[in-house]
C-alpha positions as a Markdown table, in Angstrom:
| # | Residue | x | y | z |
|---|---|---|---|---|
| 1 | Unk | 123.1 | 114.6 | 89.1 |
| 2 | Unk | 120.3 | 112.3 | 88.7 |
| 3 | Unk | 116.3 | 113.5 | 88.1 |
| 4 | Unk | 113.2 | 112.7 | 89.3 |
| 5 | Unk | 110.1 | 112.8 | 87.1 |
| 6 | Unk | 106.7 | 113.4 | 89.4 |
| 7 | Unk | 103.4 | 114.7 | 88.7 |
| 8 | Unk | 104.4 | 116.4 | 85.5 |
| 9 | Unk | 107.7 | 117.7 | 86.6 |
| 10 | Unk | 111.3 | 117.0 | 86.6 |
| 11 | Unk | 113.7 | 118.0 | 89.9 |
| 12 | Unk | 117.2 | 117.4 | 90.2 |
| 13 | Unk | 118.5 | 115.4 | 93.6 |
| 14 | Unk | 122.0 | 114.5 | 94.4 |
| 15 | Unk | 123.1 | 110.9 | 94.7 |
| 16 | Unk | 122.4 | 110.0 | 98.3 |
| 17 | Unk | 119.3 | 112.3 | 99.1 |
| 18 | Unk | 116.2 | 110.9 | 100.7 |
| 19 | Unk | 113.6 | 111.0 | 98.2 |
| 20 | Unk | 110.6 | 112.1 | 100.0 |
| 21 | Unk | 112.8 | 115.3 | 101.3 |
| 22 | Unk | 113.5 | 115.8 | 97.6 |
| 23 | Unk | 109.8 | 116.1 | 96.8 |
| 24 | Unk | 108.9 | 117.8 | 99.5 |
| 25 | Unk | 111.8 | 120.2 | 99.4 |
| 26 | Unk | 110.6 | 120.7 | 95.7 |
| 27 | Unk | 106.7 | 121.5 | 97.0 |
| 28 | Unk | 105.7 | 117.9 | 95.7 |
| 29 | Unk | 104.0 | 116.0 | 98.0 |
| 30 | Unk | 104.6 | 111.9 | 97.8 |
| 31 | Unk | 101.4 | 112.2 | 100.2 |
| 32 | Unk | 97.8 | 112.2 | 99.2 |
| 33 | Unk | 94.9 | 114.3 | 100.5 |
| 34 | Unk | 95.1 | 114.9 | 104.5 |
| 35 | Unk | 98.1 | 112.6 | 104.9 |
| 36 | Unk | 99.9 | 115.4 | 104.2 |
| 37 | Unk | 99.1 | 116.6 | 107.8 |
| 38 | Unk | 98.7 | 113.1 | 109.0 |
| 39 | Unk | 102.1 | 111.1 | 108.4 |
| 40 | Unk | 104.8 | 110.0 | 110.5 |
| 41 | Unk | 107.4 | 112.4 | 108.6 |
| 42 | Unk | 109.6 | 109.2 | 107.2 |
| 43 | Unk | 109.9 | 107.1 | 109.7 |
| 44 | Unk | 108.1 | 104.4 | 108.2 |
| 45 | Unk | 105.6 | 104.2 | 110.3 |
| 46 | Unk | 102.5 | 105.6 | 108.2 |
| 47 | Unk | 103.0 | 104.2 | 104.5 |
| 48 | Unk | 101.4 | 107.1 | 103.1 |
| 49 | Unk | 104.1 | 108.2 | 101.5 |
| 50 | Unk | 103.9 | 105.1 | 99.2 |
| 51 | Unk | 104.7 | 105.5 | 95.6 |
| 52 | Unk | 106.1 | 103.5 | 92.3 |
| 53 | Unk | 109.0 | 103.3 | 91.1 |
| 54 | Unk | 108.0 | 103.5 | 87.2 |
| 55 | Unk | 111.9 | 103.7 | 85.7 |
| 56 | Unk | 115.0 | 103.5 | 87.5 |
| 57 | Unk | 117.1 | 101.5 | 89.9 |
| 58 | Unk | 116.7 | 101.7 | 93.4 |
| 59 | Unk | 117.9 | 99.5 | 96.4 |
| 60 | Unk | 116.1 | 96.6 | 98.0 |
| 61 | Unk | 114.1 | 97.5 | 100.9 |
| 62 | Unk | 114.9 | 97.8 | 104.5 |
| 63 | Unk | 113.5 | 95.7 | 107.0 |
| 64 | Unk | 111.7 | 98.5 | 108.4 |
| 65 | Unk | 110.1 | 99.0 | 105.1 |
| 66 | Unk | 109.3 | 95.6 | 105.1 |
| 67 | Unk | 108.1 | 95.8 | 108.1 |
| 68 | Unk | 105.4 | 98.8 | 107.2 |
| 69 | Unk | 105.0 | 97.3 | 103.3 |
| 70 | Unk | 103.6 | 93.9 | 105.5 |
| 71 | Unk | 100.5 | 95.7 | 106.8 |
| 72 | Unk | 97.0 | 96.6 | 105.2 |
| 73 | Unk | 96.3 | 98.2 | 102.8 |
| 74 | Unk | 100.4 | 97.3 | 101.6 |
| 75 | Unk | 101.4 | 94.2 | 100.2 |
| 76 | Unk | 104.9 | 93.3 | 99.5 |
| 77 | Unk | 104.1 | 92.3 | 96.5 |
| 78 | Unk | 102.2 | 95.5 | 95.2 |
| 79 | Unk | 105.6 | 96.8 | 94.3 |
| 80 | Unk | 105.0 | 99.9 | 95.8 |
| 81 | Unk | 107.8 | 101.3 | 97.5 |
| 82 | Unk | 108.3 | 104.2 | 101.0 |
| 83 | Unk | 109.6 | 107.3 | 99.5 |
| 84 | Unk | 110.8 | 108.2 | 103.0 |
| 85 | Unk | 113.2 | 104.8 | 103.0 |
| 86 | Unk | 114.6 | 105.7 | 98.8 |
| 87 | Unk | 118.0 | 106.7 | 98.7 |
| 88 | Unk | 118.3 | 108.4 | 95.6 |
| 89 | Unk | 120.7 | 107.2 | 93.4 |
| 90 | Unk | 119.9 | 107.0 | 89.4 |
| 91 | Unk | 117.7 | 108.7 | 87.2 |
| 92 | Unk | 113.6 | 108.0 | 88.4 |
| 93 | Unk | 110.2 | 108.3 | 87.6 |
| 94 | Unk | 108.2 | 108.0 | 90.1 |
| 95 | Unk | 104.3 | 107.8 | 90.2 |
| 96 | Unk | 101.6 | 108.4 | 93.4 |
| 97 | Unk | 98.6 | 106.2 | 93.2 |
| 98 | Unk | 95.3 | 107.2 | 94.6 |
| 99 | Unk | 93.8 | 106.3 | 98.1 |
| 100 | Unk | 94.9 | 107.9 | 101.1 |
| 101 | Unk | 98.2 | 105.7 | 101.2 |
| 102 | Unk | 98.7 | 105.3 | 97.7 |
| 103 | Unk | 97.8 | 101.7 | 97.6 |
| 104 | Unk | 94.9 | 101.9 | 94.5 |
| 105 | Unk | 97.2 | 100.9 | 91.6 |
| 106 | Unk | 94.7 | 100.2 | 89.0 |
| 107 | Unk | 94.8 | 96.5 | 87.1 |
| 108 | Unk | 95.8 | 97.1 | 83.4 |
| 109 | Unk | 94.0 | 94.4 | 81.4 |
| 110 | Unk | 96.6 | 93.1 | 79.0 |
């Protein structure tokens, strides 16, 4: 039964669940601020529900991810990925940046 690590806590999930129902069903939001109100309840329409994969595999993403991961504020290659398109399938930790989709991942200079 794999974990998820978010916002200082651990859940179990089972292989196959949606990962945004997991932290919602857990009362964790992968939403900041009113986008909890305001998203398109994973259908990849929003990309509020943006977060970071930090540790663990997951799969590649689908063309309608791809699709919403295109458009401002996204990027592809910001490496931020839709919770409400993660299968879960492996161990995770997972991390929500600020702004209202997510998007601020702040610049380590190393």
């Amino acid at each position: 039964m794999p974990t998820i690590e978010f916002k200082g806590e651990t859940i179990e999930a089972d292989v196959g669940d949606n990962l945004r129902q997991t932290l919602l069903d857990a009362g964790l939001s992968p939403h900041n601020g009113k986008a909890q109100y305001t998203n398109c309840r994973g259908n990849a329409l929003c990309g509020t529900c943006a977060v970071e994969i930090v540790e663990g595999d997951v799969s590649n993403p689908t063309g309608k991810e791809r699709r919403r991961l295109k458009l401002p504020p996204h990027s592809l290659d910001s490496g931020l990925r839709l919770s409400c398109q993660l299968t879960i399938e492996d161990d995770l930790v997972v991390e929500k940046h600020p702004g209202y989709w997510g998007q601020k991942i702040e610049q380590n200079d190393s």
